[in-house]
TORFIKE-857802 format. One record per residue (C-alpha): residue number from 1; residue in one letter; chain; x, z, y. Coordinates in nm, 3 decimals, padded with zeros to 5 digits. Example, Ala and Ser with C-alpha at 12.3 -4.5 7.8 and 13.67 -1.06 7.14 Angstrom:
! TORFIKE-857802
{1 A A {01.230 00.780 -00.450}},
{2 S A {01.367 00.714 -00.106}},
END
This chain:
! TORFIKE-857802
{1 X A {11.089 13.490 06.228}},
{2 X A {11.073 13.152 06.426}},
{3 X A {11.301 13.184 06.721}},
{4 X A {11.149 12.903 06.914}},
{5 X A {10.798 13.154 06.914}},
{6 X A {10.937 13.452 07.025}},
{7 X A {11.163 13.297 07.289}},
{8 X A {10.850 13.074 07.415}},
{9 X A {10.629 13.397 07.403}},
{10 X A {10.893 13.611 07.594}},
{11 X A {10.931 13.295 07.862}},
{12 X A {10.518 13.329 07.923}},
{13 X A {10.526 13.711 07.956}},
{14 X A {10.809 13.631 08.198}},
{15 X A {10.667 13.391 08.404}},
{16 X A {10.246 13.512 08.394}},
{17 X A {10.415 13.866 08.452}},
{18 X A {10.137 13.989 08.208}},
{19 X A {10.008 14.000 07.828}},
{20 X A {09.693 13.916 07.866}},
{21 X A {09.782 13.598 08.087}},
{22 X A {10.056 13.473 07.886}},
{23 X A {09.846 13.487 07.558}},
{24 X A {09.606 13.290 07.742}},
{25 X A {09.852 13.024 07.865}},
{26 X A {09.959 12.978 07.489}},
{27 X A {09.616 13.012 07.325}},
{28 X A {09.698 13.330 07.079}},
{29 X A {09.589 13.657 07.125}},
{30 X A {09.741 13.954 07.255}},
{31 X A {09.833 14.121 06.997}},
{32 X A {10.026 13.808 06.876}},
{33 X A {10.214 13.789 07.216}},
{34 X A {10.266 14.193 07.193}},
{35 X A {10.459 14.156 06.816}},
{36 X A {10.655 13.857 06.938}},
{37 X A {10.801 14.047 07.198}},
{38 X A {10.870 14.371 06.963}},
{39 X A {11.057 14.163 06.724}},
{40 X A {11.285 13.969 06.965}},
{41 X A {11.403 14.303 07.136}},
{42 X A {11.419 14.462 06.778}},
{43 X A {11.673 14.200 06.681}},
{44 X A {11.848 14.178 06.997}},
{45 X A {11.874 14.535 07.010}},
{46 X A {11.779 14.548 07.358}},
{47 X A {11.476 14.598 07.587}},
{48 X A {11.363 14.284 07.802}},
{49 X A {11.077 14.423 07.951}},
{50 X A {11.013 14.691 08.115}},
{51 X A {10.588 14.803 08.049}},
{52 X A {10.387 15.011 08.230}},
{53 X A {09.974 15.078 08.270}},
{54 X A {09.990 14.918 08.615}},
{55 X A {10.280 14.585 08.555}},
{56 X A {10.548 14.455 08.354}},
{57 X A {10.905 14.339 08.448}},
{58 X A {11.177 14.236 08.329}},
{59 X A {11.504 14.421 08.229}},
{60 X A {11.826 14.347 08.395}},
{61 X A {11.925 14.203 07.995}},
{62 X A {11.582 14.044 08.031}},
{63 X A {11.646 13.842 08.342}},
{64 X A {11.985 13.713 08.182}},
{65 X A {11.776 13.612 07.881}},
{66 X A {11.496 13.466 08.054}},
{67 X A {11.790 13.202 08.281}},
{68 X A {11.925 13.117 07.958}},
{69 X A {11.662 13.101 07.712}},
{70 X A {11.478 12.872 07.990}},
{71 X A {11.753 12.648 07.978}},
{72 X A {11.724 12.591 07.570}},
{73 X A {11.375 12.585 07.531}},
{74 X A {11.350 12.262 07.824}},
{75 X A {11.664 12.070 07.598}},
{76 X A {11.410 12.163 07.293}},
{77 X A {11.095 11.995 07.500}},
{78 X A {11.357 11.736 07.615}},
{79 X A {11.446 11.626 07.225}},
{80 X A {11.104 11.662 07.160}},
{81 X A {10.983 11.409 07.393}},
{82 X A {11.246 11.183 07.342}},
{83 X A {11.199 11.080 06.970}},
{84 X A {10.793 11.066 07.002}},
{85 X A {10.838 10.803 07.299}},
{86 X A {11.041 10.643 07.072}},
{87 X A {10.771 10.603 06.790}},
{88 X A {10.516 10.512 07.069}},
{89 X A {10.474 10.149 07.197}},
{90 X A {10.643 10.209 07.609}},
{91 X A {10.315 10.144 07.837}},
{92 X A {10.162 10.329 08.192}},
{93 X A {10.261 10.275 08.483}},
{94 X A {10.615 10.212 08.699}},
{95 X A {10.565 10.246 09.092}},
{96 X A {10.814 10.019 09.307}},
{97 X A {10.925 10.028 09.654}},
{98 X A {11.143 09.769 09.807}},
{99 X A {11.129 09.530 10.096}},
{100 X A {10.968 09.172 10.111}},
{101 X A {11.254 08.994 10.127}},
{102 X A {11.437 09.164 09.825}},
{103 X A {11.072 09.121 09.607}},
{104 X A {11.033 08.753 09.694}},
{105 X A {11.392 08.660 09.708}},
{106 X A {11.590 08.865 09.427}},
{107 X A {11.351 09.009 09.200}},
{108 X A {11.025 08.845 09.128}},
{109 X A {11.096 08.682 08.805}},
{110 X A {11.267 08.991 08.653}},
{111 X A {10.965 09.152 08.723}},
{112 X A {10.733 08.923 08.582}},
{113 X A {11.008 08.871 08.241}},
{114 X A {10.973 09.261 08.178}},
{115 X A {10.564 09.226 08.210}},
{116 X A {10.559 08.957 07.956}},
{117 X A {10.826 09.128 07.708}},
{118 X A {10.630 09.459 07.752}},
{119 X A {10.244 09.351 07.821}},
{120 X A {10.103 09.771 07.817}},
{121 X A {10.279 09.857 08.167}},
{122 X A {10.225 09.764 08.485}},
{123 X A {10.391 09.733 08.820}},
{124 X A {10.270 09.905 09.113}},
{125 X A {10.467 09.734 09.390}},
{126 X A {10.481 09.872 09.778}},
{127 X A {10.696 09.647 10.030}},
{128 X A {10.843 09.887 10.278}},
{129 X A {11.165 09.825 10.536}},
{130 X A {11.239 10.178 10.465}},
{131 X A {11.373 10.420 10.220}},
{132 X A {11.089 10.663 10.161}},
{133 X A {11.108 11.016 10.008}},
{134 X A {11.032 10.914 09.660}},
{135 X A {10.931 11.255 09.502}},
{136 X A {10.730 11.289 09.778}},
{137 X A {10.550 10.975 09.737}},
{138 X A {10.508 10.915 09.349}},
{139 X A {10.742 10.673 09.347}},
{140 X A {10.950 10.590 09.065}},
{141 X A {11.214 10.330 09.173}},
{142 X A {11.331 10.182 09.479}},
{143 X A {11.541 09.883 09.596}},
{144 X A {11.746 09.902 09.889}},
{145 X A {12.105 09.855 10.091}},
{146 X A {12.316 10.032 10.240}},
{147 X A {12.493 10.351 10.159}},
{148 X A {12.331 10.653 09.971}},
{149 X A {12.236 10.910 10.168}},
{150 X A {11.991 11.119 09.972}},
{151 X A {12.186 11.317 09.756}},
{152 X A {11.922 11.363 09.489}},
{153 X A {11.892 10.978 09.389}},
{154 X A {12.094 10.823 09.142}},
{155 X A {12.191 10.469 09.283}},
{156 X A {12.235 10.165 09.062}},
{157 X A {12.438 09.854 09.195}},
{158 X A {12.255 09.504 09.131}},
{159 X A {12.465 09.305 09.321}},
{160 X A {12.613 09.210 09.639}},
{161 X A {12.498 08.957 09.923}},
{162 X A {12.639 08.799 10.192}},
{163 X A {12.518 08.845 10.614}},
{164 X A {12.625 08.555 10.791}},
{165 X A {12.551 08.451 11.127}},
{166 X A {12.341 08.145 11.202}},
{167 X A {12.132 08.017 11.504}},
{168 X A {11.865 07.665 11.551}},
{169 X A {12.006 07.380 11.669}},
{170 X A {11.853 07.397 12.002}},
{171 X A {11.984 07.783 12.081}},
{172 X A {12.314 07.629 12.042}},
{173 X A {12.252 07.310 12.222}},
{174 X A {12.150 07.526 12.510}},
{175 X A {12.396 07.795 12.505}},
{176 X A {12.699 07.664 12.329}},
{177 X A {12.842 07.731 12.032}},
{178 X A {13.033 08.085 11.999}},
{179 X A {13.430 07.997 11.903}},
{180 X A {13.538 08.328 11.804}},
{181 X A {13.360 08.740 11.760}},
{182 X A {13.476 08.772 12.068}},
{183 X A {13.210 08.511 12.221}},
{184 X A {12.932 08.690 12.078}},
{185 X A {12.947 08.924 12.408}},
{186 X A {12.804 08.587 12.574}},
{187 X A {12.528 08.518 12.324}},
{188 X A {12.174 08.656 12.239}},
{189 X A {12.195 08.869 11.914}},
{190 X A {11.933 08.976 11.676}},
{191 X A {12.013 09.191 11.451}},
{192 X A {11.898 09.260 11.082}},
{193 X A {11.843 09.686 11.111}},
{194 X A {11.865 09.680 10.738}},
{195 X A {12.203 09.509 10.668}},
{196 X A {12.412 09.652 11.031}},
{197 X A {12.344 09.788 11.367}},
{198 X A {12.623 09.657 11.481}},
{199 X A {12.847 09.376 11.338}},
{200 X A {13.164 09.385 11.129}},
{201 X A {13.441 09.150 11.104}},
{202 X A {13.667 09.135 10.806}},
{203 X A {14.041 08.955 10.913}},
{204 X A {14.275 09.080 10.632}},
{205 X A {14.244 09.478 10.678}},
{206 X A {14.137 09.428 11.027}},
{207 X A {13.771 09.512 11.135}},
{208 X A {13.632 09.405 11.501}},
{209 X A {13.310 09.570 11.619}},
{210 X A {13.104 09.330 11.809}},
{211 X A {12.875 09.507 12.033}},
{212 X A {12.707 09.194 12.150}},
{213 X A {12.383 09.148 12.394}},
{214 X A {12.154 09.291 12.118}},
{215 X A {11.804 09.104 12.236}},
{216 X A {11.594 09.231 11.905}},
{217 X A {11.666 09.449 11.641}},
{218 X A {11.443 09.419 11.321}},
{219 X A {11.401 09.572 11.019}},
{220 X A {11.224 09.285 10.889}},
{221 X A {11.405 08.973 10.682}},
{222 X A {11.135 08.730 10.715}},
{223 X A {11.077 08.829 11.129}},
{224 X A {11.395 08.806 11.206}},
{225 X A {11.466 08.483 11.016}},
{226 X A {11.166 08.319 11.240}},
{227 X A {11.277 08.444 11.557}},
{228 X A {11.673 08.271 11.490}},
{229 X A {11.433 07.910 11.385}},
{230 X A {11.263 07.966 11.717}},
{231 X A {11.578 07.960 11.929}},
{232 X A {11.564 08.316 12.020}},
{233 X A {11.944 08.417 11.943}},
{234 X A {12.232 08.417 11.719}},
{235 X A {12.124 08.641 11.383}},
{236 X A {12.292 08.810 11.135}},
{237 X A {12.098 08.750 10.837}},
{238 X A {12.182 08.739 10.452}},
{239 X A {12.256 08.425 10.350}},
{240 X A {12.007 08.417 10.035}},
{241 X A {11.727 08.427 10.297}},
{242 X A {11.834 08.117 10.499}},
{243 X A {12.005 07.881 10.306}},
{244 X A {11.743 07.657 10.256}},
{245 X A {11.663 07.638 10.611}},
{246 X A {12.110 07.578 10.647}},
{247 X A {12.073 07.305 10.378}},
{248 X A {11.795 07.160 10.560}},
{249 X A {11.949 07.152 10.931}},
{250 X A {11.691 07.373 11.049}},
{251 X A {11.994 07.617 11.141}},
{252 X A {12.335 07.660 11.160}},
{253 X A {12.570 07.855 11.043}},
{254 X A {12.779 08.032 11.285}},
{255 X A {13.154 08.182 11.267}},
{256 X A {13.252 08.068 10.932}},
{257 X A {13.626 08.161 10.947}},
{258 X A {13.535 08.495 11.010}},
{259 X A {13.422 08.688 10.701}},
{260 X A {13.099 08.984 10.751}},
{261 X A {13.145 09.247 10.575}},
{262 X A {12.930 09.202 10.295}},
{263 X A {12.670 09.465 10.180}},
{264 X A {12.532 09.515 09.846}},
{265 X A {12.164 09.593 09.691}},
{266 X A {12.106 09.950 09.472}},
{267 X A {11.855 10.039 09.212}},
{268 X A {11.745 10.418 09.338}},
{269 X A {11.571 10.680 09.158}},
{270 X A {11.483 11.065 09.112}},
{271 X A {11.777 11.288 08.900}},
{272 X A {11.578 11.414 08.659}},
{273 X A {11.625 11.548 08.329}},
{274 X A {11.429 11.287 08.110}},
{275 X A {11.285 10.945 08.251}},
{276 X A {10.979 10.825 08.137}},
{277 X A {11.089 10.553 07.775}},
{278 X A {10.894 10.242 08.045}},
{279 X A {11.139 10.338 08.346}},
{280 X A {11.425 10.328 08.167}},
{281 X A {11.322 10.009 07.985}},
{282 X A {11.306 09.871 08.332}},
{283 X A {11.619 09.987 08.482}},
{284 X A {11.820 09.837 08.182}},
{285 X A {11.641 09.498 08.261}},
{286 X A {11.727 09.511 08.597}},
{287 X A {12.078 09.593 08.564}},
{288 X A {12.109 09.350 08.247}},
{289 X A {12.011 09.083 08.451}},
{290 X A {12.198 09.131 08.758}},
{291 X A {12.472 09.150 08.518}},
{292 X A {12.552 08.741 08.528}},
{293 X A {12.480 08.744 08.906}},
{294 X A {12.659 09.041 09.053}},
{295 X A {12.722 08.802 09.400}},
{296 X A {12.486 08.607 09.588}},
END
């Protein structure tokens, strides 16, 4: 008697709620499905299903068998799929959400190092300024800030970043050059939608809101950094997105003495009982590498 049949045929006559169906469903006949049955209640001693000419349902004892007899038989499937991945070669596809800046910035050459150390998958990238329902979508992985809020995604730190405050030389030539937070209230600000909606000061265990003249609020790195080199405002921006344009005196960095709060970037992803062998391959790259860079 092979456990693993009878509790696999009991789990179809369960679910198909008929005979017929369930033999169908496992490609054996009826009779096969029928003896099954017979012999697990014969050596349980009890009756899981209750027949009639009309239906079939389950016992009280039947339910309580089906719950946990579900339970083993997906940890079974579970094994089962986890040492044939390992005997295959990892290939198909990952999906990837994350925003423009983050791709071009932080993560481009990790992506391309995993392609070349693992040439049968690919990378199906989507930039988006928002965390979208990734069940819902097909989506594997995403890459984001901020706190967790969906409580049915496992978050991953990469690393943290800095926001700093910066503005063109001519904004400031024009309308001075902010001394202390409390300025701000003076000022222009544009605001980065995806790192703060309002801005945090860090002095010791202090924290000042700054509820500045909020011009423009963006959700977009790379249109927020060109409206700060036009001259439209002061912006809180990460710094990885600007320094070049700092180092190159196209703007300057604003309130130096006065630490932002900084914010930090997550690896997200579905809870589910067994990831695919070529999403887990990725999400120990990413980690691995983020590793030697945990600040930027």
């Amino acid at each position: 008697m092979n456990l693993i049949n009878l509790m696999t045929a009991f789990r179809a006559v369960a679910e198909e709620k008929s005979f017929k169906k369930a033999a169908e469903k496992l490609s054996v006949s009826t009779a096969i499905i029928s003896r099954y049955i017979s012999q697990l209640e014969t050596s349980l001693e009890i009756r899981l299903i209750n027949r009639s000419a009309r239906a079939i349902s389950l016992t009280e004892e039947g339910k309580i068998y089906y719950d946990k007899s579900l339970s083993i038989l997906k940890d079974i499937d579970n094994l089962n799929t986890l040492f044939q991945e390992k005997k295959k070669l990892p290939s198909g596809k990952i999906r990837l959400t994350t925003s423009s800046l983050f791709l071009e910035k932080l993560i481009t050459e990790e992506i391309c190092s995993f392609l070349d150390k693992h040439p049968q998958i690919d990378i199906d990238i989507t930039t988006d300024n928002k965390l979208v329902n990734l069940i819902e979508s097909g989506v594997d992985l995403a890459i984001r800030s901020g706190k967790l809020a969906d409580s049915n995604l496992i978050s991953k730190k990469l690393c943290g970043y800095e926001v700093i405050l910066c503005a063109s030389p001519e904004y400031i030539t024009k309308h001075g050059l902010p001394g202390k937070p409390e300025d701000l209230h003076q000022h222009k600000l544009i605001l980065d939608s995806n790192v703060c909606d309002e801005l945090k000061f860090k002095n010791d265990f202090n924290i000042s809101l700054i509820n500045g003249q909020c011009s423009l609020k963006i959700n977009c790195g790379h249109v927020l950094r060109k409206a700060v080199l036009m001259g439209h405002g002061i912006g809180s921006v990460t710094k990885f997105s600007v320094i070049n344009d700092i180092n190159k005196g196209r703007l300057i960095q604003i309130l130096e003495d006065y630490d932002i709060l900084n914010r930090n970037a997550y690896l997200l992803y579905p809870k589910k009982n067994h990831l695919p062998l070529r999403t887990k391959l990725f999400i120990d790259h990413l980690t691995k590498s983020f590793e030697k860079r945990r600040n930027i």
